[in-house]
mmCIF file as Biopython writes it, N, C-alpha, C and O atoms, coordinates in Angstrom:
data_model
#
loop_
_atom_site.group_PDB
_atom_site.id
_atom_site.type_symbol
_atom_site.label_atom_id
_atom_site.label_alt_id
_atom_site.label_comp_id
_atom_site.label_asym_id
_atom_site.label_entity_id
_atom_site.label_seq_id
_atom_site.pdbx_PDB_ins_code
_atom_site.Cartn_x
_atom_site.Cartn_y
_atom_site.Cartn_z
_atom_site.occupancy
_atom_site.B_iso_or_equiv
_atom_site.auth_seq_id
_atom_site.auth_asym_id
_atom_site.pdbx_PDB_model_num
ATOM 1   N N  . UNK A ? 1  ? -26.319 11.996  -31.552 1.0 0.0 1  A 1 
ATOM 2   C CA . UNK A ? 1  ? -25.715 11.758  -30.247 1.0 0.0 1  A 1 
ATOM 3   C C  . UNK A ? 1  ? -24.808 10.525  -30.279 1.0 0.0 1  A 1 
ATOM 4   O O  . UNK A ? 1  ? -23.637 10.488  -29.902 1.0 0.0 1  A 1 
ATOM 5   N N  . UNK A ? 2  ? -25.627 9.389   -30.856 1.0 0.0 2  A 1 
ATOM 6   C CA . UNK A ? 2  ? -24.019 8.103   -30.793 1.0 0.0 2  A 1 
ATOM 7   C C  . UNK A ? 2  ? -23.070 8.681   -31.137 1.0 0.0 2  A 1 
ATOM 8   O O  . UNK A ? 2  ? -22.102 8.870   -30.400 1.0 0.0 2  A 1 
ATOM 9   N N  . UNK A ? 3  ? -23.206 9.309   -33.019 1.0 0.0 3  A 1 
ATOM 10  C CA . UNK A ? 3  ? -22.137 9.268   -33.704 1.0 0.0 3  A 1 
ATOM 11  C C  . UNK A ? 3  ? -21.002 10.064  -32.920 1.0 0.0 3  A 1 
ATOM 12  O O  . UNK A ? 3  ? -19.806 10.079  -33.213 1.0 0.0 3  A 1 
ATOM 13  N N  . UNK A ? 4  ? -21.652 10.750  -31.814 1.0 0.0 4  A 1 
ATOM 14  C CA . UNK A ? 4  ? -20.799 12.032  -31.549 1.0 0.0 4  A 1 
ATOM 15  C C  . UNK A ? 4  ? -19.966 11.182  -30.577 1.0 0.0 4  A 1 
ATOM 16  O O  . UNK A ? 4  ? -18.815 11.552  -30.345 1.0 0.0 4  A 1 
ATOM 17  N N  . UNK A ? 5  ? -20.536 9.876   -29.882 1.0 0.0 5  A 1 
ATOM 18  C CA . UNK A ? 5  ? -19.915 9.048   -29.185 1.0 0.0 5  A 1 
ATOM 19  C C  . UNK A ? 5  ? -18.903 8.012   -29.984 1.0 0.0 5  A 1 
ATOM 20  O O  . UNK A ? 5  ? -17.890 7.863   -29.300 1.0 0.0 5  A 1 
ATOM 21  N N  . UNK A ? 6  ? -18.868 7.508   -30.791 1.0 0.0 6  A 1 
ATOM 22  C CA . UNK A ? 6  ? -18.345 7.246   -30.978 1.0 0.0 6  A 1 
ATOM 23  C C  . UNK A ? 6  ? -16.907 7.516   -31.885 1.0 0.0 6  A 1 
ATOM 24  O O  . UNK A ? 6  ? -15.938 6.777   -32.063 1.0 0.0 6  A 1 
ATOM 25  N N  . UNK A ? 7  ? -17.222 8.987   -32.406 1.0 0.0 7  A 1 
ATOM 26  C CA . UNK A ? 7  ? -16.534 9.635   -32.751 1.0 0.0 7  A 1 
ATOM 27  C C  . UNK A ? 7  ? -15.267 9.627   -31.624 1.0 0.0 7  A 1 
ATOM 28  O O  . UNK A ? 7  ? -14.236 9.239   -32.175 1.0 0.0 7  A 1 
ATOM 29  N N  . UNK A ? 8  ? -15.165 9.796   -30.880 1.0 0.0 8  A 1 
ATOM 30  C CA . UNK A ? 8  ? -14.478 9.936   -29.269 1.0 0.0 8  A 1 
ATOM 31  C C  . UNK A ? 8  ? -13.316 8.477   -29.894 1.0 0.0 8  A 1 
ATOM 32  O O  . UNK A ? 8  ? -12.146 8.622   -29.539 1.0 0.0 8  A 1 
ATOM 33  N N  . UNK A ? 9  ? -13.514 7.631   -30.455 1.0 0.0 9  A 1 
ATOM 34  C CA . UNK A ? 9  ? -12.705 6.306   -30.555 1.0 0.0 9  A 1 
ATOM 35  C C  . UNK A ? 9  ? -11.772 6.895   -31.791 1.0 0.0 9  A 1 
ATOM 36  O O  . UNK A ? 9  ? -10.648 6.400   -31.867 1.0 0.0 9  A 1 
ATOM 37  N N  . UNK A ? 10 ? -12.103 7.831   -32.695 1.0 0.0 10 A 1 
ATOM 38  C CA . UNK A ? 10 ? -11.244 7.695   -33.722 1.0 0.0 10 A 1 
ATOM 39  C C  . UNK A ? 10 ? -9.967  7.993   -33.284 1.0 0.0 10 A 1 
ATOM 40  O O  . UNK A ? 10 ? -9.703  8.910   -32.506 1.0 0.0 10 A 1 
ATOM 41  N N  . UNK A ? 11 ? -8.833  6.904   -33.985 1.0 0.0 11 A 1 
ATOM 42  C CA . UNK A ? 11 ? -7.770  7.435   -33.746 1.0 0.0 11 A 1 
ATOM 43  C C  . UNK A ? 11 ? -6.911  6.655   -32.635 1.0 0.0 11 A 1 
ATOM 44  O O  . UNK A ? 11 ? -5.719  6.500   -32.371 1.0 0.0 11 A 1 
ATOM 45  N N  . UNK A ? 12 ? -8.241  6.218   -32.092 1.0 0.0 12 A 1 
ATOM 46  C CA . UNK A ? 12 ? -7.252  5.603   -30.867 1.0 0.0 12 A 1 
ATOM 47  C C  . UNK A ? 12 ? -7.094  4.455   -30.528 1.0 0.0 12 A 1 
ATOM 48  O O  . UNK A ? 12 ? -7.961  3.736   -31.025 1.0 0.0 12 A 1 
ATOM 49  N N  . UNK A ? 13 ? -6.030  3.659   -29.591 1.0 0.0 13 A 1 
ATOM 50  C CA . UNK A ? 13 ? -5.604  2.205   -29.325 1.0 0.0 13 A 1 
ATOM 51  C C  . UNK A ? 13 ? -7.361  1.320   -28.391 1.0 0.0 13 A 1 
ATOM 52  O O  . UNK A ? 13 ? -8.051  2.119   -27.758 1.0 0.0 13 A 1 
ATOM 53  N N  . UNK A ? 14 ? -7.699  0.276   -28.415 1.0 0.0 14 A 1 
ATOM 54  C CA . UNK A ? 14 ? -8.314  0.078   -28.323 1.0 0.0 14 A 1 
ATOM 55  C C  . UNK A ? 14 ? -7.740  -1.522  -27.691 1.0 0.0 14 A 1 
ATOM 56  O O  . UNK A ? 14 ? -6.617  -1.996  -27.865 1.0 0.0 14 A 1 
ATOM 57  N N  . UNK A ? 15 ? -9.043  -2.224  -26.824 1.0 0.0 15 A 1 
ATOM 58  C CA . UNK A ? 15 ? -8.879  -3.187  -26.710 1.0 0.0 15 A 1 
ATOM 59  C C  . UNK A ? 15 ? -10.126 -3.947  -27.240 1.0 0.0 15 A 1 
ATOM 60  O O  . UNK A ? 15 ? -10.892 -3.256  -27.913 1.0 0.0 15 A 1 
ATOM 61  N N  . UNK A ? 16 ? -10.553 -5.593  -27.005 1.0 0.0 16 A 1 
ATOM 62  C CA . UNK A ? 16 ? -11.915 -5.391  -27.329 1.0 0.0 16 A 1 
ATOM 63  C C  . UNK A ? 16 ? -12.293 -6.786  -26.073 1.0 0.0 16 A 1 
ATOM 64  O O  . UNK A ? 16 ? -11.387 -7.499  -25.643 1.0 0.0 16 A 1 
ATOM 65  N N  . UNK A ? 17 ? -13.609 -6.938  -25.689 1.0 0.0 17 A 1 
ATOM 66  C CA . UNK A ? 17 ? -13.863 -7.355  -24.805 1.0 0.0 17 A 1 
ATOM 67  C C  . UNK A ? 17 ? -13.597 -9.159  -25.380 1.0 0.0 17 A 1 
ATOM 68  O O  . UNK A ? 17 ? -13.735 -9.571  -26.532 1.0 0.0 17 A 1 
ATOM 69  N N  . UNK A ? 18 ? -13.104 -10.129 -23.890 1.0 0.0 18 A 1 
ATOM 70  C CA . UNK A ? 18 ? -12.829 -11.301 -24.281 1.0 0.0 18 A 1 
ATOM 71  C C  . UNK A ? 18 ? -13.084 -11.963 -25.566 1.0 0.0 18 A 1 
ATOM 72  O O  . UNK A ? 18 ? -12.340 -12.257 -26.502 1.0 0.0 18 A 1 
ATOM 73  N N  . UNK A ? 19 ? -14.635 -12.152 -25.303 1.0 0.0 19 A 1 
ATOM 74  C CA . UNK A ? 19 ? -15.289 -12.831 -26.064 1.0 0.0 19 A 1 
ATOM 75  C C  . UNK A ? 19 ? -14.670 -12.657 -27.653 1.0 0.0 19 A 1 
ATOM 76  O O  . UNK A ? 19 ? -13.916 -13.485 -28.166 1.0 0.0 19 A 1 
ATOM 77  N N  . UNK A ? 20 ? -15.162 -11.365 -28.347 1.0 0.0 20 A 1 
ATOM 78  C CA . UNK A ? 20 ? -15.149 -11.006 -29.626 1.0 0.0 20 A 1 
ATOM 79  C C  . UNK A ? 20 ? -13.702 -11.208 -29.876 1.0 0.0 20 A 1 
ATOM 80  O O  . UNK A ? 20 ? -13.431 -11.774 -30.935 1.0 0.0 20 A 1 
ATOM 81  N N  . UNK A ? 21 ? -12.642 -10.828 -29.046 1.0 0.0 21 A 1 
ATOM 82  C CA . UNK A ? 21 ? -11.171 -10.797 -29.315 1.0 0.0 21 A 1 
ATOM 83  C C  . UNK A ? 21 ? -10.782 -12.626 -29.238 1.0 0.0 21 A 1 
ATOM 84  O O  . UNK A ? 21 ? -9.736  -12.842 -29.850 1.0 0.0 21 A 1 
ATOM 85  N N  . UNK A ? 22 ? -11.228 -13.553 -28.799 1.0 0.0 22 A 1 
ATOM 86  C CA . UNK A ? 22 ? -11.257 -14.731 -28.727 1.0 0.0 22 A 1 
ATOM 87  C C  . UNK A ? 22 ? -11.745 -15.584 -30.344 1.0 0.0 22 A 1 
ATOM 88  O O  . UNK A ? 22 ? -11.377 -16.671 -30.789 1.0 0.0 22 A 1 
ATOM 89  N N  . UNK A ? 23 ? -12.711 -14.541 -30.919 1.0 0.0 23 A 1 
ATOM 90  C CA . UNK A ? 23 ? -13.863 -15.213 -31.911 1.0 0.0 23 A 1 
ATOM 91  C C  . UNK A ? 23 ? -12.520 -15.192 -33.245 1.0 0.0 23 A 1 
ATOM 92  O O  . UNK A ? 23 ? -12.256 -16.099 -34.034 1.0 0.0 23 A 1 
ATOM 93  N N  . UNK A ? 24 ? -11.684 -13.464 -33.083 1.0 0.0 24 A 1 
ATOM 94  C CA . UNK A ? 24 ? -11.234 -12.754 -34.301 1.0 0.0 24 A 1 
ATOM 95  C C  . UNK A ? 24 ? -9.771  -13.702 -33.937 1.0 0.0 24 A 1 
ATOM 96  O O  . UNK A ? 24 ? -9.033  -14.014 -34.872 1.0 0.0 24 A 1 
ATOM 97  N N  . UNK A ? 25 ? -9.425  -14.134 -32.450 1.0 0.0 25 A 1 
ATOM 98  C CA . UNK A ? 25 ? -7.874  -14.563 -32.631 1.0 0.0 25 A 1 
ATOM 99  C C  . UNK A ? 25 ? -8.076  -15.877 -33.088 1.0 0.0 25 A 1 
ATOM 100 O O  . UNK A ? 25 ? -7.096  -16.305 -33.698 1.0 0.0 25 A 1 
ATOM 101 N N  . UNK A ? 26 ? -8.781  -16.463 -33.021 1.0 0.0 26 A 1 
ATOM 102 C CA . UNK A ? 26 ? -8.991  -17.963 -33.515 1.0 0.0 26 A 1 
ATOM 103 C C  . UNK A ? 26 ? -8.781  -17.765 -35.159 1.0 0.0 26 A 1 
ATOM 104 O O  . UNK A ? 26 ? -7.715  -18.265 -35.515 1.0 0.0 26 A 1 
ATOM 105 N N  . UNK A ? 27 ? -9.435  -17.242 -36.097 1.0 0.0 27 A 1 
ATOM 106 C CA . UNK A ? 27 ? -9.899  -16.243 -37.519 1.0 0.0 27 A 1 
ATOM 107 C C  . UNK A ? 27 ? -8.199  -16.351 -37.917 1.0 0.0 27 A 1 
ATOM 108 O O  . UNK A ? 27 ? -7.661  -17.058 -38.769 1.0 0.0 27 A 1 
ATOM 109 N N  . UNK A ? 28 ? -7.628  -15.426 -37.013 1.0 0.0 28 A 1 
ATOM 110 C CA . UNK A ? 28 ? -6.206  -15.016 -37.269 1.0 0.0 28 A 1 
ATOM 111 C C  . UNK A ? 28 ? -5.109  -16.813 -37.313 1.0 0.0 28 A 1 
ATOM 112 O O  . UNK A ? 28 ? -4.422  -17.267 -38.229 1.0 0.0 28 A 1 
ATOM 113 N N  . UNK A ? 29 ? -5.395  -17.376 -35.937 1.0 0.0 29 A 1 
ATOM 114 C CA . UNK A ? 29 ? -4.565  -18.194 -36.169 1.0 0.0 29 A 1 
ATOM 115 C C  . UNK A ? 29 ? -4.923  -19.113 -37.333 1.0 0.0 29 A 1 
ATOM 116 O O  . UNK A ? 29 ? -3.980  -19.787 -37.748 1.0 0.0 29 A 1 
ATOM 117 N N  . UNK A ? 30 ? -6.297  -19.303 -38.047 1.0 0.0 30 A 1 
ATOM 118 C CA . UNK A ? 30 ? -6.372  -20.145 -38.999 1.0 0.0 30 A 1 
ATOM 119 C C  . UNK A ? 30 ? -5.133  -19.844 -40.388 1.0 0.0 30 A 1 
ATOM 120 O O  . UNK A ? 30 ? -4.390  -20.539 -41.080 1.0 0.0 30 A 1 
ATOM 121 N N  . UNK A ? 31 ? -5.482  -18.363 -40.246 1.0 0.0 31 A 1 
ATOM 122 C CA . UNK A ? 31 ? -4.432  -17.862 -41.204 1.0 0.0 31 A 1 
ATOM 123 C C  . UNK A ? 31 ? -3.118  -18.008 -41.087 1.0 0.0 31 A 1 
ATOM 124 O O  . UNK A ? 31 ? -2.448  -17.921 -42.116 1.0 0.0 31 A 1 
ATOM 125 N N  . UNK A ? 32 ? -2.460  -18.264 -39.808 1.0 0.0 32 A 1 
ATOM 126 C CA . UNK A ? 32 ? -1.031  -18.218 -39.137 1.0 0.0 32 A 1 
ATOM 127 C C  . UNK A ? 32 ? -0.609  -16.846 -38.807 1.0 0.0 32 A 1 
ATOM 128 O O  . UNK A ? 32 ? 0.563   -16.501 -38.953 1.0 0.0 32 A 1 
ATOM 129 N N  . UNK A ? 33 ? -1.246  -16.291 -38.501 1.0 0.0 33 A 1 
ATOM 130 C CA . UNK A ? 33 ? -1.307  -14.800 -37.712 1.0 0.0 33 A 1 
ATOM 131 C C  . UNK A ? 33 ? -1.261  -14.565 -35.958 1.0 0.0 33 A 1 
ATOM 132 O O  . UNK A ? 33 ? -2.244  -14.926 -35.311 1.0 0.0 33 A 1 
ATOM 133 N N  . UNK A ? 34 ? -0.330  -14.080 -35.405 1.0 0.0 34 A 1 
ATOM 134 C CA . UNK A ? 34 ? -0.274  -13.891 -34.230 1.0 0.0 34 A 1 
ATOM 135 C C  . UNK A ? 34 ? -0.959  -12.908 -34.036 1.0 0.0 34 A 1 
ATOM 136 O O  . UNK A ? 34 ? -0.697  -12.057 -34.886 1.0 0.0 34 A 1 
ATOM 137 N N  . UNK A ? 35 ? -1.854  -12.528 -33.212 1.0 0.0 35 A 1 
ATOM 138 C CA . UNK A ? 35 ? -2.785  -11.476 -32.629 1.0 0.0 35 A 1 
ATOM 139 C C  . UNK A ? 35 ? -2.989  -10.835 -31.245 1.0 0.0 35 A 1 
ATOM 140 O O  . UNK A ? 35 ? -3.911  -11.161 -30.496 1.0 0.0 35 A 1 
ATOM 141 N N  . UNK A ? 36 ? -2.259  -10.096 -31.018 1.0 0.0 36 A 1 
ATOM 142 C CA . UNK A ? 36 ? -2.535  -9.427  -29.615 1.0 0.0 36 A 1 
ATOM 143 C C  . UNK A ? 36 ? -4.092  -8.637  -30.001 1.0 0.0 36 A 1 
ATOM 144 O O  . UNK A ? 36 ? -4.743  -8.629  -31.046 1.0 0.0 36 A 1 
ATOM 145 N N  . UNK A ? 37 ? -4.349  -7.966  -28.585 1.0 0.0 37 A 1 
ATOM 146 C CA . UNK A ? 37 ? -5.488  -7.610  -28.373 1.0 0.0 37 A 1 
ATOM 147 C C  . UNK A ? 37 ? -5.175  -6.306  -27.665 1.0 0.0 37 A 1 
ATOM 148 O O  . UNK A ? 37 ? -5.228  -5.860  -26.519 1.0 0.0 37 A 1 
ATOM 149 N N  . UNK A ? 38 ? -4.584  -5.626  -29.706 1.0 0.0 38 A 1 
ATOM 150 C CA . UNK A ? 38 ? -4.534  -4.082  -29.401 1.0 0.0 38 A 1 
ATOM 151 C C  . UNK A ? 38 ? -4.921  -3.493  -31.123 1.0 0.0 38 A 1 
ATOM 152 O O  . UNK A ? 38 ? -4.247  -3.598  -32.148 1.0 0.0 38 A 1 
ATOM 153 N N  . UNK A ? 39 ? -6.345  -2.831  -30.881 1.0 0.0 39 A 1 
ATOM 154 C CA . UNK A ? 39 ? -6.479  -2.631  -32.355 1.0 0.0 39 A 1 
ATOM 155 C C  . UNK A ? 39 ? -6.337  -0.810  -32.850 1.0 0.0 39 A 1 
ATOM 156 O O  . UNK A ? 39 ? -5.853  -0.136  -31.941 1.0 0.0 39 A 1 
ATOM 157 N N  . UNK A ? 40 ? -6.595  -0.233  -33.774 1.0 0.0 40 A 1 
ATOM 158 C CA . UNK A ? 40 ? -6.588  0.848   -33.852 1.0 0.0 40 A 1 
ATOM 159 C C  . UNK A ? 40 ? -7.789  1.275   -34.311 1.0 0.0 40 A 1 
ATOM 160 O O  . UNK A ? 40 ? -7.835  0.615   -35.349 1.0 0.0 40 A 1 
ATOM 161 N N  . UNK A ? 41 ? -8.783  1.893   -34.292 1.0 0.0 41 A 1 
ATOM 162 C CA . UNK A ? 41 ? -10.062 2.862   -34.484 1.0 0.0 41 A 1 
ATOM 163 C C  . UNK A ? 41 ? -9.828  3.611   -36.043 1.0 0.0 41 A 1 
ATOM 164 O O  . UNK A ? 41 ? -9.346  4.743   -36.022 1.0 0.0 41 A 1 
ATOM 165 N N  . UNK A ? 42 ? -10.091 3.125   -37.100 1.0 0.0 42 A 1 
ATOM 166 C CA . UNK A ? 42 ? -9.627  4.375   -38.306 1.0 0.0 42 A 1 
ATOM 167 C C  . UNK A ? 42 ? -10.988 4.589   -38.385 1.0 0.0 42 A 1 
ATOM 168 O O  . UNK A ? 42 ? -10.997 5.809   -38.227 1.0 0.0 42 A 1 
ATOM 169 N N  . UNK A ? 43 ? -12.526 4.169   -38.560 1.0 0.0 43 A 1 
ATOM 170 C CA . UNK A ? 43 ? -13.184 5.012   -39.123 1.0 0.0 43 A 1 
ATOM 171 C C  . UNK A ? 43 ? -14.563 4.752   -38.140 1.0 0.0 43 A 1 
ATOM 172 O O  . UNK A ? 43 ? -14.636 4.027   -37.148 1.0 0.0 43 A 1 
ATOM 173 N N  . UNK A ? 44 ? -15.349 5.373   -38.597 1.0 0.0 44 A 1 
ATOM 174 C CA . UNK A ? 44 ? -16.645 5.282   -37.615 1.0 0.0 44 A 1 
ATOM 175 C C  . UNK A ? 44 ? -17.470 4.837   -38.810 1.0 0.0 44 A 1 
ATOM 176 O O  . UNK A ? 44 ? -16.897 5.160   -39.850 1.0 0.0 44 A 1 
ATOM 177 N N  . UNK A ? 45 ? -18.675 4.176   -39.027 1.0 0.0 45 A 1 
ATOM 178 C CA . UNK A ? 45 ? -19.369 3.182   -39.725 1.0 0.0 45 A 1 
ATOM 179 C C  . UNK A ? 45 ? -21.166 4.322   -39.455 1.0 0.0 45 A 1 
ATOM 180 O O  . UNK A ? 45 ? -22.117 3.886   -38.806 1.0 0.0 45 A 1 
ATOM 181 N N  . UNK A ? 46 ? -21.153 5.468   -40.020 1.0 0.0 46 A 1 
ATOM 182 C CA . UNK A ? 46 ? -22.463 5.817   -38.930 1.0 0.0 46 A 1 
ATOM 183 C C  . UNK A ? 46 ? -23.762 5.070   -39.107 1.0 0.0 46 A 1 
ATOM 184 O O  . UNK A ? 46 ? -24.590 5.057   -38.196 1.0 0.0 46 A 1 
ATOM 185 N N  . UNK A ? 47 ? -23.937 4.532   -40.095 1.0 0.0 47 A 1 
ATOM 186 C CA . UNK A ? 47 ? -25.008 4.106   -40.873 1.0 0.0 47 A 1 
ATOM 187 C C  . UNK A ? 47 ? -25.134 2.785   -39.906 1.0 0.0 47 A 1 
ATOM 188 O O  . UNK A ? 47 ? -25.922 2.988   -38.983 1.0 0.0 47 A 1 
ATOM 189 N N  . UNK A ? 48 ? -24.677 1.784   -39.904 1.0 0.0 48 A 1 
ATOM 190 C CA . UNK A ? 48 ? -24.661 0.624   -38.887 1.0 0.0 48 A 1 
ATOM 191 C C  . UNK A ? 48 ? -24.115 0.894   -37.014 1.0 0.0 48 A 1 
ATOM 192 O O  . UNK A ? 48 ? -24.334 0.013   -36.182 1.0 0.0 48 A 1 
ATOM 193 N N  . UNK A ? 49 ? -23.490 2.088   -36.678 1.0 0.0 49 A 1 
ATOM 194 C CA . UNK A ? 49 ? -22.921 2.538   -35.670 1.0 0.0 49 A 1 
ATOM 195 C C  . UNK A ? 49 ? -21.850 1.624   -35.519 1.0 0.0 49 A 1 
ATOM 196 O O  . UNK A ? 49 ? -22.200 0.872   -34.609 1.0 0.0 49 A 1 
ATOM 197 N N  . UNK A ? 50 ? -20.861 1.329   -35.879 1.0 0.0 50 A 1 
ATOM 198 C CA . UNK A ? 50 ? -19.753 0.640   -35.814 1.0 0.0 50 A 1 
ATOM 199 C C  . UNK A ? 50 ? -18.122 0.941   -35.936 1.0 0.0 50 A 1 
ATOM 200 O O  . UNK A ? 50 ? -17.755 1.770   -36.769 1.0 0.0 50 A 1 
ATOM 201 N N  . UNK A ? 51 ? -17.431 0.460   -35.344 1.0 0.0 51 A 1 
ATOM 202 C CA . UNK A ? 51 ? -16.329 0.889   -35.270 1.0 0.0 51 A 1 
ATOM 203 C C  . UNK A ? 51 ? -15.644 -0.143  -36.261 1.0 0.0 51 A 1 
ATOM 204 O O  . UNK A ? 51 ? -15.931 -1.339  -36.320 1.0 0.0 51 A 1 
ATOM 205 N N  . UNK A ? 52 ? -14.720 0.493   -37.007 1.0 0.0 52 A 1 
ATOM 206 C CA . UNK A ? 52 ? -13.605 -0.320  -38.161 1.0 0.0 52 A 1 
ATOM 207 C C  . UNK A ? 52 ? -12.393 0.043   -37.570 1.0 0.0 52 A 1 
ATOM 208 O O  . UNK A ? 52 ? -11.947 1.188   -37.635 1.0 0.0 52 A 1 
ATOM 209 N N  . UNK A ? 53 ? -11.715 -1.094  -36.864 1.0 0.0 53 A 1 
ATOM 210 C CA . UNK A ? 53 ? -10.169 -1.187  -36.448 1.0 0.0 53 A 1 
ATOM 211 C C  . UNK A ? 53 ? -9.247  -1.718  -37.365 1.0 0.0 53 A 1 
ATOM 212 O O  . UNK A ? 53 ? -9.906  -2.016  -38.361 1.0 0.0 53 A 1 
ATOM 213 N N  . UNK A ? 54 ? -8.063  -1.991  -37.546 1.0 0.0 54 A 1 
ATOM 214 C CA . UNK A ? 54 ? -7.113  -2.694  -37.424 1.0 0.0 54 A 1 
ATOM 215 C C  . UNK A ? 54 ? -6.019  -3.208  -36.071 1.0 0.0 54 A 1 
ATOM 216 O O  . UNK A ? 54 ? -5.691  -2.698  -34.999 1.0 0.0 54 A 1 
ATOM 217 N N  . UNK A ? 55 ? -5.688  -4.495  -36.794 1.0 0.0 55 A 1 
ATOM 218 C CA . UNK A ? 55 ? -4.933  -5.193  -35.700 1.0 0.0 55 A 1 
ATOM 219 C C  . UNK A ? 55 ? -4.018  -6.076  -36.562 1.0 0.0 55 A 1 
ATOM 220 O O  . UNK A ? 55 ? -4.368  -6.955  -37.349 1.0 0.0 55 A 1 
ATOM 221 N N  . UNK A ? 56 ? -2.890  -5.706  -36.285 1.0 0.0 56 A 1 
ATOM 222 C CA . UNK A ? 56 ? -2.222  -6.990  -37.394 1.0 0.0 56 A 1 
ATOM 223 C C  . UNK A ? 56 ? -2.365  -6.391  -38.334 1.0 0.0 56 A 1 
ATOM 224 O O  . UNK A ? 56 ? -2.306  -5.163  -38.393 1.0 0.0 56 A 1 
ATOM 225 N N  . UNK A ? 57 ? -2.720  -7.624  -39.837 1.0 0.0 57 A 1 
ATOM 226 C CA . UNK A ? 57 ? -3.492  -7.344  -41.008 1.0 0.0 57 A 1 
ATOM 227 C C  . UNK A ? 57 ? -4.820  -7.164  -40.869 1.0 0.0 57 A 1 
ATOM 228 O O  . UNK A ? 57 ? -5.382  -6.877  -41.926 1.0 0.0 57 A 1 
ATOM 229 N N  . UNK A ? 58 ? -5.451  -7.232  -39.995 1.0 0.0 58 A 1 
ATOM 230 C CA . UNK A ? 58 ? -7.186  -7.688  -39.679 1.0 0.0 58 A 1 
ATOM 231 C C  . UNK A ? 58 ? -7.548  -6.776  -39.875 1.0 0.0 58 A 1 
ATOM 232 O O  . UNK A ? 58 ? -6.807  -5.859  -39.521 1.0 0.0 58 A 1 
ATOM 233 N N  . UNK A ? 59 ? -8.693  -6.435  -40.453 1.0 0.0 59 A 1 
ATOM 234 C CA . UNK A ? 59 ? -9.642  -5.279  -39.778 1.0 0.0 59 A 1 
ATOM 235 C C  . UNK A ? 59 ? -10.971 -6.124  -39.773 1.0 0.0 59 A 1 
ATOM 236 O O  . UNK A ? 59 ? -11.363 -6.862  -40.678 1.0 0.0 59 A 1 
ATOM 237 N N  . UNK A ? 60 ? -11.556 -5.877  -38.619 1.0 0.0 60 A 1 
ATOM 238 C CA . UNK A ? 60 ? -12.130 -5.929  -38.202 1.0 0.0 60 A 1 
ATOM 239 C C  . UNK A ? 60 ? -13.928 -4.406  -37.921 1.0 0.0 60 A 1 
ATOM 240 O O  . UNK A ? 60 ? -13.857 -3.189  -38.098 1.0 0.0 60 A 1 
ATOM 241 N N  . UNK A ? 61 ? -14.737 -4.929  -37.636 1.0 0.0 61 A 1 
ATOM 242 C CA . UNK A ? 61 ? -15.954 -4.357  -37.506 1.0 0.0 61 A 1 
ATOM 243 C C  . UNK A ? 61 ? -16.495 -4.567  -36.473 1.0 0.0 61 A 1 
ATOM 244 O O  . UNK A ? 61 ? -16.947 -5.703  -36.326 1.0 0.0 61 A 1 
ATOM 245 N N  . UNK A ? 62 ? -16.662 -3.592  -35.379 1.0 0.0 62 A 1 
ATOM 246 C CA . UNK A ? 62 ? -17.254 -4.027  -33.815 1.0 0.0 62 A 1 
ATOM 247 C C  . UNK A ? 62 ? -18.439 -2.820  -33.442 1.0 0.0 62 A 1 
ATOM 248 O O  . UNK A ? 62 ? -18.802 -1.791  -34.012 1.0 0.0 62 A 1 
ATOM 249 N N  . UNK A ? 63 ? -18.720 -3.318  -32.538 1.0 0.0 63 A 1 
ATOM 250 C CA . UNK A ? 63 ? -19.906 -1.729  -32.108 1.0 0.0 63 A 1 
ATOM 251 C C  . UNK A ? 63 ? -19.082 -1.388  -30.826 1.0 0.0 63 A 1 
ATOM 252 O O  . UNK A ? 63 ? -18.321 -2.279  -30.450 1.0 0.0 63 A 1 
ATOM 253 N N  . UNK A ? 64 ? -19.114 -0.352  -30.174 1.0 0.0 64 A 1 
ATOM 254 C CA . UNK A ? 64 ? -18.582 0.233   -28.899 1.0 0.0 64 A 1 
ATOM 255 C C  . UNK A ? 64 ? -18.970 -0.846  -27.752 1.0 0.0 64 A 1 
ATOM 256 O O  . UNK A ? 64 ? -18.422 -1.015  -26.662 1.0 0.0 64 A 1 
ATOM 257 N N  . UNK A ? 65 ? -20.062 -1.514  -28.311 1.0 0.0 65 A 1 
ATOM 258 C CA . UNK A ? 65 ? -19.874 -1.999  -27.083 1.0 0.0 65 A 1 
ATOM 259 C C  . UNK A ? 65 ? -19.018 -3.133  -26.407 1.0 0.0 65 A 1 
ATOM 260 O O  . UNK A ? 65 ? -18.987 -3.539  -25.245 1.0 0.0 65 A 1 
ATOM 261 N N  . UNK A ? 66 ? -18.144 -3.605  -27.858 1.0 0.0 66 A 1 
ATOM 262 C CA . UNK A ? 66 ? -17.268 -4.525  -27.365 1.0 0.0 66 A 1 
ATOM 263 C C  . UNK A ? 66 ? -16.029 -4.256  -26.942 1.0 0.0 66 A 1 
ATOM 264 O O  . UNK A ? 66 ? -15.124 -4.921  -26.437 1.0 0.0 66 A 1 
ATOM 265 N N  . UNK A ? 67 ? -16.208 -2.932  -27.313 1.0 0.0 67 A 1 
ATOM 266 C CA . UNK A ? 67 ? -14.527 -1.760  -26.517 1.0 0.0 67 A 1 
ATOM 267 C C  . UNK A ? 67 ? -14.440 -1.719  -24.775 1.0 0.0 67 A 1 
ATOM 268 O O  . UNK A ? 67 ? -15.109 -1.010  -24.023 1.0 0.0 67 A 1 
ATOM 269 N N  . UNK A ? 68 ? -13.449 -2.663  -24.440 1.0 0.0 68 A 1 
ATOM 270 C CA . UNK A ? 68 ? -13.368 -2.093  -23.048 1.0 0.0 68 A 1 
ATOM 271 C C  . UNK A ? 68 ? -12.298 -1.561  -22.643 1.0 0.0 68 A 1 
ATOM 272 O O  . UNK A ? 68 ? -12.253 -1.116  -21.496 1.0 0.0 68 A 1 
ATOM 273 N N  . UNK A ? 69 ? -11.274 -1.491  -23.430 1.0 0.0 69 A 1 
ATOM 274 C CA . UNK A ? 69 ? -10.403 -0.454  -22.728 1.0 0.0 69 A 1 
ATOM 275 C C  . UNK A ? 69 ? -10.178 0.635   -23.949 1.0 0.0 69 A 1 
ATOM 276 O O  . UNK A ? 69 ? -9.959  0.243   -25.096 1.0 0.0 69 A 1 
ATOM 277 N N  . UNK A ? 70 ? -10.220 1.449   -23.750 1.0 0.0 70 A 1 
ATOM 278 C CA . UNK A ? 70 ? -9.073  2.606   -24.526 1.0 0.0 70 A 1 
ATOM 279 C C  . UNK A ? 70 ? -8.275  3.421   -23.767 1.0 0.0 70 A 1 
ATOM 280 O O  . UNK A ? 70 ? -7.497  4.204   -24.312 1.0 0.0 70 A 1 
#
């Protein structure tokens, strides 16, 4: 039943909630990376339930629950 939920994200634009998008843009500017807070969904993680985005160069690792917009 998650996987089938979160399956629903592949593929698509994503945002991620303040906090976590605050933790990863800080990450980015150490590097000198500008970071909006628009990532893309490529794979589903089923084993941990997690979502693997990109943003930028980043990828990043989140659970659904830090997705609030798509």
């Amino acid at each position: 039943m998650m996987t089938q939920s979160l399956n629903q994200y592949l593929g698509r634009i994503v945002r991620l909630n303040q906090r976590v998008f605050e933790e990863i843009k800080q990450r980015a500017s150490r590097q000198g990376v500008a970071l909006e807070n628009s990532f893309l969904v490529v794979q589903v993680n089923r084993k941990i339930n997690k979502l693997i985005c990109y943003g930028a160069r980043f990828r990043v690792v989140v659970s659904s629950a830090d997705v609030v917009l798509v």
